[in-house]
C-alpha positions in Angstrom: 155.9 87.8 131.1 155.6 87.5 126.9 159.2 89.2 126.9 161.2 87.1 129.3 159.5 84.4 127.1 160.8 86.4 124.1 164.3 86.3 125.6 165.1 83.0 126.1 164.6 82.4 122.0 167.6 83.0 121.5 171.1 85.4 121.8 169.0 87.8 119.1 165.6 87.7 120.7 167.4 88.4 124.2 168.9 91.8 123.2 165.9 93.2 121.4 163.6 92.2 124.8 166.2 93.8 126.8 165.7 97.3 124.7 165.2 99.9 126.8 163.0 102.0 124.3 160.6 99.1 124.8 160.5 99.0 128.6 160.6 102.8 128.9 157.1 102.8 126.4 155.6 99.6 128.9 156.4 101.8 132.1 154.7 104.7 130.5 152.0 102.7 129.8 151.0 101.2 133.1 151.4 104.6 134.2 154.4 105.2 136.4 156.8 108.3 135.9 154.9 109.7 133.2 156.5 113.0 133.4 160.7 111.5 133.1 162.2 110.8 130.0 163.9 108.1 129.0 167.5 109.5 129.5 166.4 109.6 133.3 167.3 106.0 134.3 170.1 103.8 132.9 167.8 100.6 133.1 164.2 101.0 132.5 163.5 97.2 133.0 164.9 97.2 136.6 162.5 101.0 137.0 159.5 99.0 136.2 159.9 96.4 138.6 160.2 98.6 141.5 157.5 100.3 140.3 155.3 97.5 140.6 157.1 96.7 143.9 156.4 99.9 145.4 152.8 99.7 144.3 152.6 96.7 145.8 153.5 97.7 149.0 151.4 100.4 149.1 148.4 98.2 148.4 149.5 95.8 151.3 149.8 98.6 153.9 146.6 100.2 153.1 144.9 96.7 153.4 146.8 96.4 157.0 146.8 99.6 157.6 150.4 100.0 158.2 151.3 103.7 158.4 151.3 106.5 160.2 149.1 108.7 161.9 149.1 112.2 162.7 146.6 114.5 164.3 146.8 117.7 163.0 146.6 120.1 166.5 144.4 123.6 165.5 142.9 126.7 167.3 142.8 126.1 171.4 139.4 126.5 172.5 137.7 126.8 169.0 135.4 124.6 167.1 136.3 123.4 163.5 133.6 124.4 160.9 135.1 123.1 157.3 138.3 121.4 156.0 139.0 120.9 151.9 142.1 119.5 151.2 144.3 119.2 147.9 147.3 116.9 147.1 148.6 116.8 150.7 148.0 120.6 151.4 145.0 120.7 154.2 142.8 124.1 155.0 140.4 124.5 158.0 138.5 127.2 159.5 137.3 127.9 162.8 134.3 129.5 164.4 137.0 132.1 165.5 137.3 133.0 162.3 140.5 131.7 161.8 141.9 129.6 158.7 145.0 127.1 158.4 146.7 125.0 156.6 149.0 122.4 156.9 151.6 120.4 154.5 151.1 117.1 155.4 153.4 116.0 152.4 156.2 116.9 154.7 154.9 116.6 158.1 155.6 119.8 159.4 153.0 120.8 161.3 154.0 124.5 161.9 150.5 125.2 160.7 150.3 128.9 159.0 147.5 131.1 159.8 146.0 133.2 156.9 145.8 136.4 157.7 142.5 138.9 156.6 143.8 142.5 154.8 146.5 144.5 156.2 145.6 147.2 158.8 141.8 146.3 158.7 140.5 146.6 162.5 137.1 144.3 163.2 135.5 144.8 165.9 133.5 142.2 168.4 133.8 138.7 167.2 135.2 137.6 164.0 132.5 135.9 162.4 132.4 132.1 161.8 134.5 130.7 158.6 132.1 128.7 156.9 133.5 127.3 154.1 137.1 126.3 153.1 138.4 125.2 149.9 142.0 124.7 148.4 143.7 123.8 145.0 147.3 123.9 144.0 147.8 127.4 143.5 144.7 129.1 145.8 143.2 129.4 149.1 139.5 130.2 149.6 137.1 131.1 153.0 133.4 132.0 152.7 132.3 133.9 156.2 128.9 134.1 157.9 128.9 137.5 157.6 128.7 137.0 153.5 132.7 137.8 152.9 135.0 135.7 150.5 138.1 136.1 151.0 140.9 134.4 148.5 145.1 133.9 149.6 147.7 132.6 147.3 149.4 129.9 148.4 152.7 131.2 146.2 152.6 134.7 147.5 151.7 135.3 151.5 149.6 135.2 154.5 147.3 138.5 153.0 144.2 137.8 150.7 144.5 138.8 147.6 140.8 139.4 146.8 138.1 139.7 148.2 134.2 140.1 147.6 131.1 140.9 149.5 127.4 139.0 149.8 124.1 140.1 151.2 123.3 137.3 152.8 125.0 134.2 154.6 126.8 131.9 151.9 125.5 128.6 151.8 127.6 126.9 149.0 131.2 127.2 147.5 133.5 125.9 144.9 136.5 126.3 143.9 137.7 125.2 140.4 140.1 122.0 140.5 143.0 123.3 137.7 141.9 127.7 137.5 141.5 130.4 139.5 137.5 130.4 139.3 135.5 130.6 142.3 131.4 129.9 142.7 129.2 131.4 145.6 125.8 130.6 146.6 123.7 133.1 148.7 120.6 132.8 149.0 118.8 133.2 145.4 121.9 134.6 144.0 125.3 132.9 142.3 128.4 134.9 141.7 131.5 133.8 139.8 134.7 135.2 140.1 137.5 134.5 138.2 141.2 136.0 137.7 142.7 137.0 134.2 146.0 136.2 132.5 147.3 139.2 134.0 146.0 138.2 138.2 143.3 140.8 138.3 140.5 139.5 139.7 136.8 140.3 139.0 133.1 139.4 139.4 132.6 137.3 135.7 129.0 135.9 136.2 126.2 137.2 138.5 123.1 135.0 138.4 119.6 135.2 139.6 118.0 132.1 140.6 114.3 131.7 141.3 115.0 129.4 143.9 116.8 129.0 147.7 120.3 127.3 146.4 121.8 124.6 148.4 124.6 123.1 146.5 127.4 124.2 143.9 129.4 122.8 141.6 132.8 124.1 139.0 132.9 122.3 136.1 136.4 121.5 135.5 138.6 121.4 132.8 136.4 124.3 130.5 138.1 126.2 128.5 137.3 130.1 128.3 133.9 131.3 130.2 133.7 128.9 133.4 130.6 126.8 133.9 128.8 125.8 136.9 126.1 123.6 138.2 123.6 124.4 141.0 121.2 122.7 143.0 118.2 124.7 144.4 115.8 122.6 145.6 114.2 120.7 143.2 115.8 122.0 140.4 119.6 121.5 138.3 120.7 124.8 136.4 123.3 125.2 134.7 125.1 128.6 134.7 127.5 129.9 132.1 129.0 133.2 131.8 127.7 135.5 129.3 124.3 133.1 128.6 121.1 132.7 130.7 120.6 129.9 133.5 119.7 126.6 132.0 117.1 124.5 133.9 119.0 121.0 133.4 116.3 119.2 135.7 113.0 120.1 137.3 110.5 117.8 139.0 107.8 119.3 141.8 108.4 117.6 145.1 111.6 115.7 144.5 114.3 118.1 145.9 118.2 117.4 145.2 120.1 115.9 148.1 124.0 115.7 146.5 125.8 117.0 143.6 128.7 116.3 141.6 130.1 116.9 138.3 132.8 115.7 136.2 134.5 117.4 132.5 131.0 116.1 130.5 128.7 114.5 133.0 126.5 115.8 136.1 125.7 113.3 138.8 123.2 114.3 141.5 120.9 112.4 143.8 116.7 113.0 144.1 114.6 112.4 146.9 111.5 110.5 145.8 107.4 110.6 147.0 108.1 107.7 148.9 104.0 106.3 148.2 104.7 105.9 144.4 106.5 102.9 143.5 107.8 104.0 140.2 109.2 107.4 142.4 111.8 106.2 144.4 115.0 107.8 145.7 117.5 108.0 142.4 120.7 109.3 141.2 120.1 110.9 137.6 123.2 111.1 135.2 122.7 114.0 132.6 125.6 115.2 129.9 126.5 118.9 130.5 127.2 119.8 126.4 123.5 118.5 125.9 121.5 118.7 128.8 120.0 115.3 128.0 119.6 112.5 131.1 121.7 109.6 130.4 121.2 106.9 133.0 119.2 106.5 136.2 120.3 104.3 139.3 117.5 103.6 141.5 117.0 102.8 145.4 114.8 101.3 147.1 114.9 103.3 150.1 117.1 105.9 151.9 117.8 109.4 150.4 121.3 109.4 148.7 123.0 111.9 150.8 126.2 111.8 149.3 128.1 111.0 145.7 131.5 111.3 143.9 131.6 111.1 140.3 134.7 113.6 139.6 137.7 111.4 141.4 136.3 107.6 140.7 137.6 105.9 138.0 136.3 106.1 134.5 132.7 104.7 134.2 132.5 104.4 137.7 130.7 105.9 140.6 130.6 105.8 144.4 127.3 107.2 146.4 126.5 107.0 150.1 122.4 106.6 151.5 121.0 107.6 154.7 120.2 103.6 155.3 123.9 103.1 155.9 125.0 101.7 152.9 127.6 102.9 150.2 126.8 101.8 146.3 129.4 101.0 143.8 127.8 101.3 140.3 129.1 100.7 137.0 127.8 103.6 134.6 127.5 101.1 131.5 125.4 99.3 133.7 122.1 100.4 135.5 122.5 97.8 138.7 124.9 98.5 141.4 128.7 96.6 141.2 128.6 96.4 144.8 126.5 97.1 148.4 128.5 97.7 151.2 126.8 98.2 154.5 128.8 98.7 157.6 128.1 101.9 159.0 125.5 103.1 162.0 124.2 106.2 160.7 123.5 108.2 157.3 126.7 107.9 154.7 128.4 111.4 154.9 131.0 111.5 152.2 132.7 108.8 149.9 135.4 108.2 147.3 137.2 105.2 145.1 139.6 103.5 143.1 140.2 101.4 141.0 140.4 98.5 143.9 139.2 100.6 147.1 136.6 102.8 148.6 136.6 104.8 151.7 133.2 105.8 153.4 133.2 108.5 156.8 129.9 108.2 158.3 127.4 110.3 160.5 128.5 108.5 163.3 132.1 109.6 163.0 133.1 105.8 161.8 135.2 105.9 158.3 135.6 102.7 157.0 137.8 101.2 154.0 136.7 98.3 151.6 138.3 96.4 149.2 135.6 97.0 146.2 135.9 94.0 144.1 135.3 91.4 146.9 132.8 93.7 149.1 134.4 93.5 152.3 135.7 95.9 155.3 139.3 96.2 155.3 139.5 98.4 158.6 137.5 101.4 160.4 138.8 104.1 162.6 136.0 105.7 164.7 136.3 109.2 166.1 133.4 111.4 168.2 132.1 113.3 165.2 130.5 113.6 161.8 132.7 112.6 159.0 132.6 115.9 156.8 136.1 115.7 154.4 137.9 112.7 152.9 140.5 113.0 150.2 142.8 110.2 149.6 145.4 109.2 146.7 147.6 106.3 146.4 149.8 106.9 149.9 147.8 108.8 152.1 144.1 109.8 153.5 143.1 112.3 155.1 139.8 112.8 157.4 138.1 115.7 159.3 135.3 115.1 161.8 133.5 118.3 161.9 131.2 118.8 164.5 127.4 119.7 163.8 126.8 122.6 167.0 129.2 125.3 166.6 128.1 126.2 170.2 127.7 123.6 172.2 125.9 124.1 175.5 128.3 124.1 178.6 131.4 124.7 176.2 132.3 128.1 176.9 135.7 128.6 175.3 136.6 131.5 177.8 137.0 129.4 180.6 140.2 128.6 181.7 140.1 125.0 181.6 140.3 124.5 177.6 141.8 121.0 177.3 137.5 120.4 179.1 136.3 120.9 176.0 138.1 119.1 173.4 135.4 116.9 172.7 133.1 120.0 171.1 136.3 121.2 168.9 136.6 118.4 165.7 139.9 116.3 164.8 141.9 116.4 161.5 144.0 113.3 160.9 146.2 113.0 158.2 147.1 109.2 157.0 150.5 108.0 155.5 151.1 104.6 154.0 154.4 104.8 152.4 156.3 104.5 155.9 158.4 101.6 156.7 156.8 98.6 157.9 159.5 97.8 160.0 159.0 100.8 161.8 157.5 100.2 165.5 155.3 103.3 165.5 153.8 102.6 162.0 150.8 100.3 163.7 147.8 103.1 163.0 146.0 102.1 166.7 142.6 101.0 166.9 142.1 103.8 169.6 143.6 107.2 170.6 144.5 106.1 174.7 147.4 107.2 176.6 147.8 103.9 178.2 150.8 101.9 176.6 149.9 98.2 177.7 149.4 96.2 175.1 146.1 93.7 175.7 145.3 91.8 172.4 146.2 91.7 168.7 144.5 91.7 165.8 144.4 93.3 162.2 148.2 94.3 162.7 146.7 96.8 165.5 147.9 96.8 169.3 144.4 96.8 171.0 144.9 99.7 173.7 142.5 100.6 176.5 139.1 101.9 174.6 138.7 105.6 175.7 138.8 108.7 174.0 142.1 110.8 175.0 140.4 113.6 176.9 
């Protein structure tokens, strides 16, 4: 605005607001096309505006939810056990043992299955695949049986490491921007990690004196890779070559969620419930120093889940098993915002600078505009919301069911289509389409009937029934 002021000065003042070394530094600085340079586009001033339109847009259909909507079809007969997903690219295993993925920034749907080590014969059942996880360059799966096994996504279908546990695996991660993996089985943590040169080896094998539940990369460390762990009651923090650091210890108030960003640790505590001062908390503590920062209280309702990594800066989003997800502003110790809208326990959350998206026990996952508190839309399918990664275009959701076996579900019958209820759904979000385009409606329910009965948040109100 001050520059079309600037240009109707004068003949002078129009030329040097017209500059297009001046709107190529603005575009940089809002943020768009950060990577081009400024022999890329003949008018820079015309590249800003649509820009701004096209983030406009975006905004609009995510607030309508204007899109489309693609199920992402997996293993016949077999139940879904973990999904992780990374810019667009989506992983999942299966209780057969099986793991996928799928390019949802193309929507081809061909979905690749990764394939265990040439010429190895298993016998029986393949065991369960746990855990999934997935960055830009790397694949991941943690078995039942205690295996890890790690594909490139550059090279092929064929691991290219893998490494043996004792015991079942209860926790995984999988560094954000390296090839660093973290383990947890039973008392023990191992980190691997590959070289300059791709060899991969075991660079960090801890002992803890506790049962560990959670585990957490820190990203963005340079050299000997760092990680966080929750057992029990307990934070340590684990760093190759040095002994594990107890970060936080108090007797009878055991960890419930874990996160960490570049400097900060974020995790929630369960309190005694009968002392006032002892209620359920999240602690903030800096990693370089070990020191607590900031506690957020609650009044009631375990914090079951956070995300301190992908919200914006000073920010963080956390979900509590009384159905409500808190916004809280870190230079702050009350909460932004309290948004209650689910049925059950808060299962996993994330946000923006202007949105957050909840998935709840109940299967429901809900969207809110942040800065005025509200519900945007829901979609609701039959199970647990387990995995939700979204960026400025598209979402993506995976309801994992909790029995692996139901009762009555036997996947060798011949019947298979009986049992899709017990298998989980993937669906992959995309807001970018065309909003002239018919089929962009995302439908309130997934019904094979086409009559249209009612209208209402831009969403052609079908028949309510699953599509069994």
């Amino acid at each position: 605005m001050e520059l079309g002021r600037c240009a109707q000065v004068s003949r002078a003042w129009k030329i040097l607001a017209e500059d297009q070394v001046l709107w190529f530094r603005l575009c940089q600085q809002e943020g768009y096309l950060s990577d081009n340079q400024i022999s890329d586009f003949p008018c820079w001033k015309q590249t800003l505006r649509e820009c701004r339109e096209k983030e406009q847009t975006l905004r609009t259909n995510w607030k309508n939810r204007v899109g489309a909507m693609r199920q992402l079809q997996h293993e016949v007969g077999n139940i879904l056990c973990d999904v992780h997903s990374c810019d667009g690219v989506v992983v999942a295993g299966y209780t057969s043992g099986d793991v996928k993925l799928w390019d949802t920034r193309t929507w081809d749907y061909s979905a690749p299955v990764l394939e265990p080590e040439h010429g190895s014969v298993e016998l029986g059942p393949r065991p369960h695949a746990s855990f999934v996880r997935i960055n830009s360059s790397l694949a991941v799966a943690a078995y039942e049986d205690g295996s890890v096994k790690v594909w490139s996504l550059l090279v092929g279908s064929e691991p290219i490491h893998r490494y043996q546990h004792n015991q079942k695996i209860q926790a995984m991660a999988l560094s954000t921007d390296g090839a660093t993996i973290a383990t947890a089985s039973g008392f023990q943590v191992k980190v691997e990690s590959a070289n300059d040169k791709g060899y991969w080896g075991t660079v960090a094998d801890f002992e803890i004196q506790k049962w560990v539940s959670l585990v957490c990369l820190v990203p963005h460390t340079l050299g000997c890779p760092a990680a966080v762990v929750a057992a029990e009651d307990t934070i340590y923090f684990l760093k190759e070559g040095e002994p594990a650091k107890v970060l936080h210890s108090v007797y009878g108030q055991p960890v419930t969620c874990l996160d960490v960003s570049a400097n900060e640790v974020a995790f929630g505590v369960r309190g005694f419930g009968w002392l006032i001062n002892e209620t359920n908390k999240i602690l903030l503590y800096n990693v370089e120093t070990g020191q607590c920062i900031m506690q957020l209280g609650s009044p009631s309702g375990d914090f079951t889940c956070l995300n301190l990594q992908d919200s914006p800066p000073h920010m963080l989003v956390a979900g509590n098993k009384v159905r409500r997800v808190m916004v809280y502003d870190l230079r702050r110790s009350e909460p932004v915002s309290s948004l209650y809208g689910h049925q059950l326990g808060v299962s996993v959350v994330q946000m923006d600078d202007w949105k957050v998206v909840s998935g709840g026990e109940e299967g429901l996952v809900c969207v809110w505009d942040q800065r005025m508190g509200t519900k945007l839309w829901e979609m609701h399918a039959r199970h647990p919301v387990r995995h939700l990664q979204f960026n400025s275009h598209s979402l993506i959701t995976a309801n994992i069911p909790n029995e692996k076996t139901p009762r009555g579900a036997s996947i060798t019958d011949d019947d298979l289509t009986a049992h899709r209820r017990h298998r989980g759904i993937i669906y992959a979000y995309e807001f970018s389409m065309d909003q002239l385009v018919a089929e962009s409606i995302l439908p309130i329910c997934r019904s094979s009937y086409n009559e249209v009965t009612g209208y209402n948040y831009n969403i052609g109100l079908a028949v309510p029934y699953d599509n069994i």
